[in-house]
N, CA and C atoms of all chains as a GROMACS GRO file, in nm:
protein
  513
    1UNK      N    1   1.807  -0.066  -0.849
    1UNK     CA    2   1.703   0.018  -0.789
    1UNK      C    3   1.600   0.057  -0.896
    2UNK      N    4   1.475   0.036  -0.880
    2UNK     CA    5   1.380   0.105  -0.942
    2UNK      C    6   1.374   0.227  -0.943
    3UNK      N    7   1.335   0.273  -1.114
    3UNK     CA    8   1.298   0.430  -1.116
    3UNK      C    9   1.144   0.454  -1.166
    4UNK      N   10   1.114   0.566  -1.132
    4UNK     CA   11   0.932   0.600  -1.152
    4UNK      C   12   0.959   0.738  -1.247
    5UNK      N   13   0.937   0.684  -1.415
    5UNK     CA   14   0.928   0.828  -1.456
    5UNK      C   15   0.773   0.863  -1.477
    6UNK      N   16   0.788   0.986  -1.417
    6UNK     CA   17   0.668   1.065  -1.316
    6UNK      C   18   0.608   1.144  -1.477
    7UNK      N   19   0.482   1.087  -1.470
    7UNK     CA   20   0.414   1.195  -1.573
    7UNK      C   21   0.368   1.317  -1.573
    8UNK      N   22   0.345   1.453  -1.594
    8UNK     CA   23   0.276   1.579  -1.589
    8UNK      C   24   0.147   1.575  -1.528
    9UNK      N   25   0.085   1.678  -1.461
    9UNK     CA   26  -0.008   1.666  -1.399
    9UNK      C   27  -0.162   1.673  -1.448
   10UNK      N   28  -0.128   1.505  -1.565
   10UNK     CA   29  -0.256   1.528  -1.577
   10UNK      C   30  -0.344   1.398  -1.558
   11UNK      N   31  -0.419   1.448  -1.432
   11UNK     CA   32  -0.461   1.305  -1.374
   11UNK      C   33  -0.570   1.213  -1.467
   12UNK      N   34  -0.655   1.298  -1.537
   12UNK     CA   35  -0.791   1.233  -1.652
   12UNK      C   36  -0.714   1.137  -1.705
   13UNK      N   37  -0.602   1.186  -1.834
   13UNK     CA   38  -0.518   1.140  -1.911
   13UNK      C   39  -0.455   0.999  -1.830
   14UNK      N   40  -0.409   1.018  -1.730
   14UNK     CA   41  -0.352   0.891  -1.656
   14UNK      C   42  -0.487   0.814  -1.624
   15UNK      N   43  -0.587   0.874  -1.506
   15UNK     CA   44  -0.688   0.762  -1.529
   15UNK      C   45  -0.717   0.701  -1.643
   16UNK      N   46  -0.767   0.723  -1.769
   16UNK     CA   47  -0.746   0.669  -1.900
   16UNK      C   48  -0.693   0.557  -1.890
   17UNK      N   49  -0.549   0.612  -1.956
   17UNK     CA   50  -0.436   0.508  -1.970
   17UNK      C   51  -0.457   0.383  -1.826
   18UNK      N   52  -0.439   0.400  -1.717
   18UNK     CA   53  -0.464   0.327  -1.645
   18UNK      C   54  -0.562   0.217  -1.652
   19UNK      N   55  -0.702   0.282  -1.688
   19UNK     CA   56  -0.830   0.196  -1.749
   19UNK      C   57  -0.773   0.094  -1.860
   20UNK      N   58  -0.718   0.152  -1.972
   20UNK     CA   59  -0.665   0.060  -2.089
   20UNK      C   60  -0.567  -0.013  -2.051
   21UNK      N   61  -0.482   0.018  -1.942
   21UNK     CA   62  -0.378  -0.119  -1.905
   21UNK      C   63  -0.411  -0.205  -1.793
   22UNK      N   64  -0.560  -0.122  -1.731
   22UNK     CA   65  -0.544  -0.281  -1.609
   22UNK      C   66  -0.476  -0.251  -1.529
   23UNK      N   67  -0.449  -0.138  -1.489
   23UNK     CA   68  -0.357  -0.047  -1.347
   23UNK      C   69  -0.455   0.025  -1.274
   24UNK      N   70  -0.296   0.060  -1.198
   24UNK     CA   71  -0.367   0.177  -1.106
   24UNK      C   72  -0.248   0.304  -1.100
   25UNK      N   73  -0.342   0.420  -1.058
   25UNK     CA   74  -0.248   0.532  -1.072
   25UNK      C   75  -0.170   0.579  -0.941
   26UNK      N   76  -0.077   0.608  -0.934
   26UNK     CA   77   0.017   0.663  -0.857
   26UNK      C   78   0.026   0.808  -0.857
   27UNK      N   79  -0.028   0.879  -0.773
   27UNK     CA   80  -0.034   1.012  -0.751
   27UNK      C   81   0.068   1.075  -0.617
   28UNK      N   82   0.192   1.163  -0.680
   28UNK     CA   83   0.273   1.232  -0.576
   28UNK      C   84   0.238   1.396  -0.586
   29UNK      N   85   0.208   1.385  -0.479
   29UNK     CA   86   0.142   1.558  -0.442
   29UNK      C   87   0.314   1.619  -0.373
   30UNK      N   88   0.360   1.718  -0.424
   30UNK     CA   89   0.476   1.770  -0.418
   30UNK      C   90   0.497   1.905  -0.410
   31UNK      N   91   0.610   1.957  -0.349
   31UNK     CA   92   0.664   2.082  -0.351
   31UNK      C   93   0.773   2.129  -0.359
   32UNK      N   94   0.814   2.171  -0.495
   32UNK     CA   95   0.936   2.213  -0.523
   32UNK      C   96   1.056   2.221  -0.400
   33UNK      N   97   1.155   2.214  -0.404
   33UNK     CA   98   1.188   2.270  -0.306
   33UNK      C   99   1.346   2.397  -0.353
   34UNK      N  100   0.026   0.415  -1.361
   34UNK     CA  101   0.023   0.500  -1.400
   34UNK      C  102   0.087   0.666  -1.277
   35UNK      N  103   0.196   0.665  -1.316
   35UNK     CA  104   0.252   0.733  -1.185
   35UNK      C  105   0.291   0.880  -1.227
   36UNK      N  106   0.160   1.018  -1.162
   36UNK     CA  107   0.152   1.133  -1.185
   36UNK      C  108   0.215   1.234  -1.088
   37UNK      N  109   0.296   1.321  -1.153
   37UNK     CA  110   0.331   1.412  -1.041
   37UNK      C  111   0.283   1.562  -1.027
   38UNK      N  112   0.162   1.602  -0.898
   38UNK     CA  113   0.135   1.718  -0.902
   38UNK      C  114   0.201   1.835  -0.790
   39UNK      N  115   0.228   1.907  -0.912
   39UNK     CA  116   0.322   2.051  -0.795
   39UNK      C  117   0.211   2.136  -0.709
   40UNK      N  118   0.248   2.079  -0.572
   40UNK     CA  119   0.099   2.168  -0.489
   40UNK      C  120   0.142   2.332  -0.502
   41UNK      N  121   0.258   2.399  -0.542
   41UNK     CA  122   0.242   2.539  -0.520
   41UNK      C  123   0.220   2.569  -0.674
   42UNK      N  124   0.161   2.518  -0.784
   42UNK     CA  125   0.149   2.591  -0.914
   42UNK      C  126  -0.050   2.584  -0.878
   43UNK      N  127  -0.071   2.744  -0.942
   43UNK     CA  128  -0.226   2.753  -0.856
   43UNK      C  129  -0.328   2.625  -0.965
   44UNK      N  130  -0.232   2.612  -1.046
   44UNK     CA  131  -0.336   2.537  -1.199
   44UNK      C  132  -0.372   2.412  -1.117
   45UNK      N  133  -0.286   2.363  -1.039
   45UNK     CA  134  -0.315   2.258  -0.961
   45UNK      C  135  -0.476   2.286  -0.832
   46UNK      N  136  -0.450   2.412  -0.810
   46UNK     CA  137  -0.544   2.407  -0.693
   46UNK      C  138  -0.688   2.294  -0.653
   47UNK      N  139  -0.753   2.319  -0.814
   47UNK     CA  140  -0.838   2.213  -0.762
   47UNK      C  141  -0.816   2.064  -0.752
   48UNK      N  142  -0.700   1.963  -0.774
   48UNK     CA  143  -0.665   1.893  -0.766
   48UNK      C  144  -0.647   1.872  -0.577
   49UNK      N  145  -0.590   1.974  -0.509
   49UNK     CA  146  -0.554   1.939  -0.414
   49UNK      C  147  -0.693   1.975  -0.322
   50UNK      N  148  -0.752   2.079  -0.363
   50UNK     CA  149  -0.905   2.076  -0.291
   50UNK      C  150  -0.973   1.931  -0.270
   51UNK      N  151  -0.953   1.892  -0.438
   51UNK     CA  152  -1.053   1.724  -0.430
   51UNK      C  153  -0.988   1.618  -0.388
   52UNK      N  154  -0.865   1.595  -0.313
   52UNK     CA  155  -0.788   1.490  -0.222
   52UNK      C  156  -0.793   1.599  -0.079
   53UNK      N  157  -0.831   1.681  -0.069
   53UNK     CA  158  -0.819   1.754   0.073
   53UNK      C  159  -0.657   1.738   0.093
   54UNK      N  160  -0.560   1.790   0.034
   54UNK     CA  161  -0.455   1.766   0.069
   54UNK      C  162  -0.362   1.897   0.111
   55UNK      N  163  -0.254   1.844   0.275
   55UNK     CA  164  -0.253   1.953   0.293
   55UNK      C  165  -0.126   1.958   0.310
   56UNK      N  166  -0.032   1.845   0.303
   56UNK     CA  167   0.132   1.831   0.331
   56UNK      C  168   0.188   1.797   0.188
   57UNK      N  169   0.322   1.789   0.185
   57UNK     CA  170   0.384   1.697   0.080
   57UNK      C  171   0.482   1.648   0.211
   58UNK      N  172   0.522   1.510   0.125
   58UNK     CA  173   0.511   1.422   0.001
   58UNK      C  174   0.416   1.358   0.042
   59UNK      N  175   0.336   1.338  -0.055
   59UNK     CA  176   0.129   1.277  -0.057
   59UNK      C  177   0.181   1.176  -0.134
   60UNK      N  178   0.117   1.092  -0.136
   60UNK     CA  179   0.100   0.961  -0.215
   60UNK      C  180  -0.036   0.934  -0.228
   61UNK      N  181  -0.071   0.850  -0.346
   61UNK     CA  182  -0.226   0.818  -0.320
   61UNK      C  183  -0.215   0.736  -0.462
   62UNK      N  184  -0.268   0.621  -0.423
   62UNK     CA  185  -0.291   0.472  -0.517
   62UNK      C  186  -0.442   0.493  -0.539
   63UNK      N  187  -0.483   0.532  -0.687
   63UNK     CA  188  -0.598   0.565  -0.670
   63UNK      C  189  -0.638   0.435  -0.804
   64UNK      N  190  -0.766   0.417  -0.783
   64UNK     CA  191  -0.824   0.322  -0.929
   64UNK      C  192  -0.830   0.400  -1.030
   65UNK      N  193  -0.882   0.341  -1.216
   65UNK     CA  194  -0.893   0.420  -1.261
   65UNK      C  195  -1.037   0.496  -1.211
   66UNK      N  196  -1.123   0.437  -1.159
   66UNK     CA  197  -1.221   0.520  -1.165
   66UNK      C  198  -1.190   0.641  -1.057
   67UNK      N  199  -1.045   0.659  -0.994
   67UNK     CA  200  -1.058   0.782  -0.900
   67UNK      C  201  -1.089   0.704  -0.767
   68UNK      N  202  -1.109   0.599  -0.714
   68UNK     CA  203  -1.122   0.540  -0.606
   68UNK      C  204  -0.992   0.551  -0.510
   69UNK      N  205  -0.980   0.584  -0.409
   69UNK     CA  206  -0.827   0.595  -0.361
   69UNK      C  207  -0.852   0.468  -0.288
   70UNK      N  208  -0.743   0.349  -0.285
   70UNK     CA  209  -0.698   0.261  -0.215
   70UNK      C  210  -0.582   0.297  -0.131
   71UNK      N  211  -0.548   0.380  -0.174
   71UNK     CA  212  -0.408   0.395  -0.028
   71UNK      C  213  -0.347   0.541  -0.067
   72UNK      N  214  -0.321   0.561   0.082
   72UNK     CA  215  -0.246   0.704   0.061
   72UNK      C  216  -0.123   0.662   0.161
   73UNK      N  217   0.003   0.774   0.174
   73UNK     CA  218   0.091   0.755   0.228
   73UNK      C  219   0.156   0.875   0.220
   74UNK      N  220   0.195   0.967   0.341
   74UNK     CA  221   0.215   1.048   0.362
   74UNK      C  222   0.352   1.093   0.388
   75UNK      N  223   0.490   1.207   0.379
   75UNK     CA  224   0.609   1.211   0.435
   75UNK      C  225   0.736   1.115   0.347
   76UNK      N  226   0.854   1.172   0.396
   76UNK     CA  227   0.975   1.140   0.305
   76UNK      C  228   1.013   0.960   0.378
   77UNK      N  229   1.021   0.853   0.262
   77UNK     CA  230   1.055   0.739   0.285
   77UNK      C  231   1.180   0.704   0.244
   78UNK      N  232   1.298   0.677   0.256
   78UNK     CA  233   1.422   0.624   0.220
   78UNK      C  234   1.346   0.541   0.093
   79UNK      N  235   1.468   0.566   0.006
   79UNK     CA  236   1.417   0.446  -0.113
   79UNK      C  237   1.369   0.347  -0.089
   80UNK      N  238   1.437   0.236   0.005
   80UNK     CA  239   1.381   0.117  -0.002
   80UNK      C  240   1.264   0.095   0.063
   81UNK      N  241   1.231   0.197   0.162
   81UNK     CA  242   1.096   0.175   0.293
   81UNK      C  243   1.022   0.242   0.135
   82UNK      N  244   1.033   0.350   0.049
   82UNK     CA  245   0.928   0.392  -0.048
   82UNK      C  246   0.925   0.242  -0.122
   83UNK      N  247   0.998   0.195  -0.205
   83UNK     CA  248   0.949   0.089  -0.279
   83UNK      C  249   0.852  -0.013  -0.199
   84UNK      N  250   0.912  -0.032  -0.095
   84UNK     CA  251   0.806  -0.140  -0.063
   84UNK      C  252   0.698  -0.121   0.045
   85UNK      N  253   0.678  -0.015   0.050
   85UNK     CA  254   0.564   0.126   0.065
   85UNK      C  255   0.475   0.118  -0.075
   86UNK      N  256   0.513   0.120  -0.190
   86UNK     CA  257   0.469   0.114  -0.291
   86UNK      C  258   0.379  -0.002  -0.351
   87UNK      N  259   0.500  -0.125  -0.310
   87UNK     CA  260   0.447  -0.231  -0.312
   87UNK      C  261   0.340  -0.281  -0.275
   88UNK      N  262   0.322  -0.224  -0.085
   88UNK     CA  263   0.191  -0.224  -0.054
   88UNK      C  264   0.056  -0.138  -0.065
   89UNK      N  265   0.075  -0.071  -0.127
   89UNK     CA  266   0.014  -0.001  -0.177
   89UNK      C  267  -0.102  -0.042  -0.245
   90UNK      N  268  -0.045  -0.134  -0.377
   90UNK     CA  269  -0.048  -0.217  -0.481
   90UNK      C  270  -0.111  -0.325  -0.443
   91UNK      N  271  -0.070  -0.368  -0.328
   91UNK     CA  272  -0.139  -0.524  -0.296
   91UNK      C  273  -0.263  -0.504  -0.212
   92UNK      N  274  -0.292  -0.346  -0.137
   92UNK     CA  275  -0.411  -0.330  -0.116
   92UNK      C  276  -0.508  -0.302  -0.179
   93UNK      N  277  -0.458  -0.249  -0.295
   93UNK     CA  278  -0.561  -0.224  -0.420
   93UNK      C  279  -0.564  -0.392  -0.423
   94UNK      N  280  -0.494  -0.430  -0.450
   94UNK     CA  281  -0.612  -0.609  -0.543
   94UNK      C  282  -0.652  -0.619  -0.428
   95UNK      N  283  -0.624  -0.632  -0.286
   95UNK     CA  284  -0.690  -0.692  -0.164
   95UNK      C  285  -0.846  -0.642  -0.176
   96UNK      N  286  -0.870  -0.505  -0.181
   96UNK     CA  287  -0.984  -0.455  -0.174
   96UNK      C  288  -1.066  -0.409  -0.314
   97UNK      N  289  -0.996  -0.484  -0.397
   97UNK     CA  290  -1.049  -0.572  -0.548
   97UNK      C  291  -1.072  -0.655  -0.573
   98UNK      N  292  -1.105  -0.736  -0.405
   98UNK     CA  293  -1.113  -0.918  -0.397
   98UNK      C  294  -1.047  -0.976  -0.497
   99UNK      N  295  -0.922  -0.924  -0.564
   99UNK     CA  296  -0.851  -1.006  -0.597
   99UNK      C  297  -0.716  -1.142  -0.507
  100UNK      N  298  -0.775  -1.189  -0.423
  100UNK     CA  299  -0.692  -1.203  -0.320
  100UNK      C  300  -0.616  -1.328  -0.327
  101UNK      N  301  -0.606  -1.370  -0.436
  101UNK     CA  302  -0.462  -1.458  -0.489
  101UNK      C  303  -0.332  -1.352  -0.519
  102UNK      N  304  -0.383  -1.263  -0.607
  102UNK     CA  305  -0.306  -1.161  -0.694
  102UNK      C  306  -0.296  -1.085  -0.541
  103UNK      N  307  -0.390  -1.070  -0.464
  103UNK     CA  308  -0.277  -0.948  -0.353
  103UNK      C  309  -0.236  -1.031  -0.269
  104UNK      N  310  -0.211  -1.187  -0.221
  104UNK     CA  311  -0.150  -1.249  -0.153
  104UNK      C  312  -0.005  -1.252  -0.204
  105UNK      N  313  -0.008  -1.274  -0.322
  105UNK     CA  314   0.142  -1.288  -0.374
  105UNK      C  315   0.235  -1.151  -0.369
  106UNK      N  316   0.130  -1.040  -0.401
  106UNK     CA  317   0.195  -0.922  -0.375
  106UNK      C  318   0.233  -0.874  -0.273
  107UNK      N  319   0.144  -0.908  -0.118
  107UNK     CA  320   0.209  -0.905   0.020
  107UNK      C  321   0.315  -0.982   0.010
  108UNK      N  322   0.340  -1.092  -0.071
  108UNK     CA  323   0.414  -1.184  -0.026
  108UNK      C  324   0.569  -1.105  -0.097
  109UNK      N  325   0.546  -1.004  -0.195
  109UNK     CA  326   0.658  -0.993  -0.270
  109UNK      C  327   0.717  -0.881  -0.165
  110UNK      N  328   0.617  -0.856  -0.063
  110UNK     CA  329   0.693  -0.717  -0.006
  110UNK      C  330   0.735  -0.804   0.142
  111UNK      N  331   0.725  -0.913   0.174
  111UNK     CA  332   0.768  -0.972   0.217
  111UNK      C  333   0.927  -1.073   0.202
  112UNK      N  334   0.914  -1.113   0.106
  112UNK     CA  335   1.052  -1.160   0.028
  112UNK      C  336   1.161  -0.981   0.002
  113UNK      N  337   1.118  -0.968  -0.051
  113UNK     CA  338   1.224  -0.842  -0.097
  113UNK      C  339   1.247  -0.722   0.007
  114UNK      N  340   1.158  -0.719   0.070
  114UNK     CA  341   1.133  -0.597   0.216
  114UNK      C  342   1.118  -0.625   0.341
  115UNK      N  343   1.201  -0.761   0.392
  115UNK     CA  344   1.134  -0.777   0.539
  115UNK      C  345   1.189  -0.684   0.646
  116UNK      N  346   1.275  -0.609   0.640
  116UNK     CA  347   1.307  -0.548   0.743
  116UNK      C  348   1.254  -0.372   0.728
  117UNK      N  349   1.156  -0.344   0.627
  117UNK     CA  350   1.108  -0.233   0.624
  117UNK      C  351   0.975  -0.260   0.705
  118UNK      N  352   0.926  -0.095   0.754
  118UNK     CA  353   0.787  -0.032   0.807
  118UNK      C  354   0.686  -0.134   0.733
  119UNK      N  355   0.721  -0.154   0.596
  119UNK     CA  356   0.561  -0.198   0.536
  119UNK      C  357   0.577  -0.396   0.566
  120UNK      N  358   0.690  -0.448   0.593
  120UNK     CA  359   0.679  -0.552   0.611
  120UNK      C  360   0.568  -0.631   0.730
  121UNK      N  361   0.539  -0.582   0.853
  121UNK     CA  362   0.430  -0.608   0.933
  121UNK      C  363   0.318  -0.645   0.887
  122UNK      N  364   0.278  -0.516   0.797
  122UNK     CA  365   0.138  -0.533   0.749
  122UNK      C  366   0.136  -0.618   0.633
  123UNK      N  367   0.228  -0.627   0.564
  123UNK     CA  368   0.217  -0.704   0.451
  123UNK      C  369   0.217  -0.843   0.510
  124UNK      N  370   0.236  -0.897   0.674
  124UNK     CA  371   0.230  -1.008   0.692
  124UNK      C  372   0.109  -1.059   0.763
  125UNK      N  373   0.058  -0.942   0.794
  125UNK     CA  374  -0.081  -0.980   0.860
  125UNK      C  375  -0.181  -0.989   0.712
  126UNK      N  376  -0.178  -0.896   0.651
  126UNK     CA  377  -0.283  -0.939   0.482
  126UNK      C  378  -0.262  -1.023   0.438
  127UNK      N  379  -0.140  -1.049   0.434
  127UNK     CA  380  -0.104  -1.203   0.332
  127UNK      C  381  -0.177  -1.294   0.378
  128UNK      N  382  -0.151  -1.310   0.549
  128UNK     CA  383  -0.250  -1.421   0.589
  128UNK      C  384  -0.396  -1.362   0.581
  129UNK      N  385  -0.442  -1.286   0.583
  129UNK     CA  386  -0.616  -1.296   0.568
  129UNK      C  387  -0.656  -1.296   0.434
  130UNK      N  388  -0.556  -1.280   0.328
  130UNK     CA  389  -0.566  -1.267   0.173
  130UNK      C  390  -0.514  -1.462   0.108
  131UNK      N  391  -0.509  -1.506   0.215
  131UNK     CA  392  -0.471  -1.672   0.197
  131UNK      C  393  -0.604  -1.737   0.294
  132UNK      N  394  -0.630  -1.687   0.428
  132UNK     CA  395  -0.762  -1.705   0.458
  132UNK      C  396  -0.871  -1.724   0.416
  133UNK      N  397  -0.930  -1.622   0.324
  133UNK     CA  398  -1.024  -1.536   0.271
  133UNK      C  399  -1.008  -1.658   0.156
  134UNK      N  400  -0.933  -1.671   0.091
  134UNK     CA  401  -0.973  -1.797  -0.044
  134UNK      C  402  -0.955  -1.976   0.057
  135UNK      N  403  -0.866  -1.985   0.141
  135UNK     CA  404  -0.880  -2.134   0.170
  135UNK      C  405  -1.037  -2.179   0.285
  136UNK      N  406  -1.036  -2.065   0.365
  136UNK     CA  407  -1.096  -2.069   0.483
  136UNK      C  408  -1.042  -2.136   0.600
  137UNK      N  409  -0.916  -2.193   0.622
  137UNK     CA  410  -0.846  -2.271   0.663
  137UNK      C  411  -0.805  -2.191   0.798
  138UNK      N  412  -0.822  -2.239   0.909
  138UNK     CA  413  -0.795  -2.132   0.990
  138UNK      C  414  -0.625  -2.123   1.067
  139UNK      N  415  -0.578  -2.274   1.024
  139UNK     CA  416  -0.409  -2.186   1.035
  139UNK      C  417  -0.324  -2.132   0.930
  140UNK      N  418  -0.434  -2.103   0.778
  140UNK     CA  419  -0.340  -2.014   0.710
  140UNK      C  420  -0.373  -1.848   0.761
  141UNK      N  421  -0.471  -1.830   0.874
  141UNK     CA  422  -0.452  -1.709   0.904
  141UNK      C  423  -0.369  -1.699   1.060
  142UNK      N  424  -0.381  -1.799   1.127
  142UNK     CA  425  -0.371  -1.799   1.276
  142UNK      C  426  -0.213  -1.825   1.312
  143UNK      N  427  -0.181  -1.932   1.209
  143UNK     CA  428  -0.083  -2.002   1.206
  143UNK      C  429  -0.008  -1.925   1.102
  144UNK      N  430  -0.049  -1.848   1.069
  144UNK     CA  431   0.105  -1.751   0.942
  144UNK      C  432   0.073  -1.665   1.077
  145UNK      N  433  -0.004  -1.579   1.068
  145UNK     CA  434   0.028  -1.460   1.229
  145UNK      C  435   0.143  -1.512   1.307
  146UNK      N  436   0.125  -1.621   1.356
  146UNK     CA  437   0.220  -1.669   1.474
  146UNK      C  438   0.356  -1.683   1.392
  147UNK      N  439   0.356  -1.749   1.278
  147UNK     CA  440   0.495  -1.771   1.225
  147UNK      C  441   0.540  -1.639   1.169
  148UNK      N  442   0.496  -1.523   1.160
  148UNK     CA  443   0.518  -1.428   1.138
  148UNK      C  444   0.567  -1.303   1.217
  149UNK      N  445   0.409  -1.265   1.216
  149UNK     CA  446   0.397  -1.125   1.358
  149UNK      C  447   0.439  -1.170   1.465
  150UNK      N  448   0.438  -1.272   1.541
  150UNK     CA  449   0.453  -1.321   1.650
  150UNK      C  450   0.604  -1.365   1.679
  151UNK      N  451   0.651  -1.383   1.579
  151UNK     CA  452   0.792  -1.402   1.599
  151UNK      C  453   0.901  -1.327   1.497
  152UNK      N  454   0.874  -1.262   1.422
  152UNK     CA  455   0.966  -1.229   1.356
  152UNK      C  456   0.910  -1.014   1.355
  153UNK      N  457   0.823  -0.983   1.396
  153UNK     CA  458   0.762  -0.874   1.386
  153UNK      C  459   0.668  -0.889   1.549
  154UNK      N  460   0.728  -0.901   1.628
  154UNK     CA  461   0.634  -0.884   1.769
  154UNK      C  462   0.592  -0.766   1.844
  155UNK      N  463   0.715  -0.669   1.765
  155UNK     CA  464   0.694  -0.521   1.853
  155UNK      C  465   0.618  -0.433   1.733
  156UNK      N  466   0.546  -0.478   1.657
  156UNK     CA  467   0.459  -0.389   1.509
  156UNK      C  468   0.328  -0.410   1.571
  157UNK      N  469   0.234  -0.279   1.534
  157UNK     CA  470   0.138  -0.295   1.548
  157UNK      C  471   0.029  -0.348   1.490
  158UNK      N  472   0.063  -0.432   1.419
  158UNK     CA  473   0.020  -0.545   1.310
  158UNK      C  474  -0.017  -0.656   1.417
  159UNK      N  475   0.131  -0.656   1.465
  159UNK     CA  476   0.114  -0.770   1.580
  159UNK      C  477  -0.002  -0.772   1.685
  160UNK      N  478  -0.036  -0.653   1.735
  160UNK     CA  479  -0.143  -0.580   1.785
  160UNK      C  480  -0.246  -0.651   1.713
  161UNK      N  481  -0.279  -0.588   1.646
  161UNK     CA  482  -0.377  -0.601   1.542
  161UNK      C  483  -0.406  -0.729   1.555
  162UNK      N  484  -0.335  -0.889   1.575
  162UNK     CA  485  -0.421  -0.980   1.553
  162UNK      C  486  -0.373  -1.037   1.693
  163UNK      N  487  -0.373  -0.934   1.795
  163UNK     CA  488  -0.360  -0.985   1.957
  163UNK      C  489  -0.430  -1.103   1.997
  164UNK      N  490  -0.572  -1.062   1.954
  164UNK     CA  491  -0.690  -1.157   1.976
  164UNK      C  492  -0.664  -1.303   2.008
  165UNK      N  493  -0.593  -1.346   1.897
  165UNK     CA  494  -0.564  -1.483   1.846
  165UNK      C  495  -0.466  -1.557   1.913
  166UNK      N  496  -0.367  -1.508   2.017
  166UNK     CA  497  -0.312  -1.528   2.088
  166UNK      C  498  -0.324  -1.544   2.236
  167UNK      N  499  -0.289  -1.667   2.280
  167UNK     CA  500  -0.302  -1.705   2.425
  167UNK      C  501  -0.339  -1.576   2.535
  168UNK      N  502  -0.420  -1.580   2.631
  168UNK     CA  503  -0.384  -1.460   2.691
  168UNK      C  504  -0.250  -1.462   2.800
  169UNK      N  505  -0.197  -1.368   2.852
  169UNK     CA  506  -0.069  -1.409   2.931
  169UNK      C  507  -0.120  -1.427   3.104
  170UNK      N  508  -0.032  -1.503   3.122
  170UNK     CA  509  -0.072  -1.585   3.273
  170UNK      C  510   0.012  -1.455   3.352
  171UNK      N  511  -0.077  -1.439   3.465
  171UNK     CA  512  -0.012  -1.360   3.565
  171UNK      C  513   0.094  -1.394   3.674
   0.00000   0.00000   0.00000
């Protein structure tokens, strides 16, 4: 099974990184539970 | 690049103002430039999420006219996911993402039928390329 380790919420920083690898970002909008 | 934002911490607020978002679990396949290619909404069993994910992914290259690179990727959520939610659609793109580069009209007409039409008939995918099919005799 695949795992997704989930980065902190910082979306700039991921767009970035994303730009330099030739991706795309994965955004989970969440609530504790 | 896969971010996780907590909608009840307020630091987040403007994050969820600028996706208008108003449930969890949100998903959203965005470019780097912030372009959203896909969102996906509500709790998925692992395997319907992975290959939920998958398509995700293959609509970004689809609507990046990359459409070799998102044919193969419908195709991977096809091989590894056929009996999930996202398998339908991943079989109707594949064929217009094999279309779209041959122009050939039974790699779109003729995968539908070997596909949606028989292996996915009750999806609304299948719908989706009704058109192309005989009409039914009364």
């Amino acid at each position: 099974m695949e795992t997704i380790s989930w980065r902190p919420a910082d979306l700039d920083a991921a767009r970035q990184e994303a730009e330099q690898a030739g991706t795309l970002v994965l955004v989970d909008f969440f609530s504790p539970t | 690049m896969p971010v996780q934002i907590d909608t009840t911490d307020e630091a987040n607020a403007p994050l969820v103002e600028r996706f208008r978002q108003i449930w969890t679990p949100d998903l959203r396949v965005l470019g780097p430039d912030g372009f959203e290619y896909d969102a996906w909404q509500g709790y998925w069993p692992p395997a319907e999420f992975t290959a939920r994910l998958l398509l995700g992914r293959a609509r970004a290259l689809a609507r990046q006219h990359r459409d070799l690179d998102a044919e193969l990727a419908y195709d991977e959520v096809l091989r590894r996911f056929p009996r999930t939610y996202a398998a339908p659609e991943a079989a109707y793109w594949r064929a217009v993402c094999r279309y779209r580069r041959t122009h050939r009209p039974d790699d779109l007409i003729g995968r539908w039928k070997r596909t949606l039409q028989t292996r996915y008939p009750d999806s609304q995918w299948r719908t989706a390329q009704s058109w192309s099919e005989p009409p039914l005799r009364e």
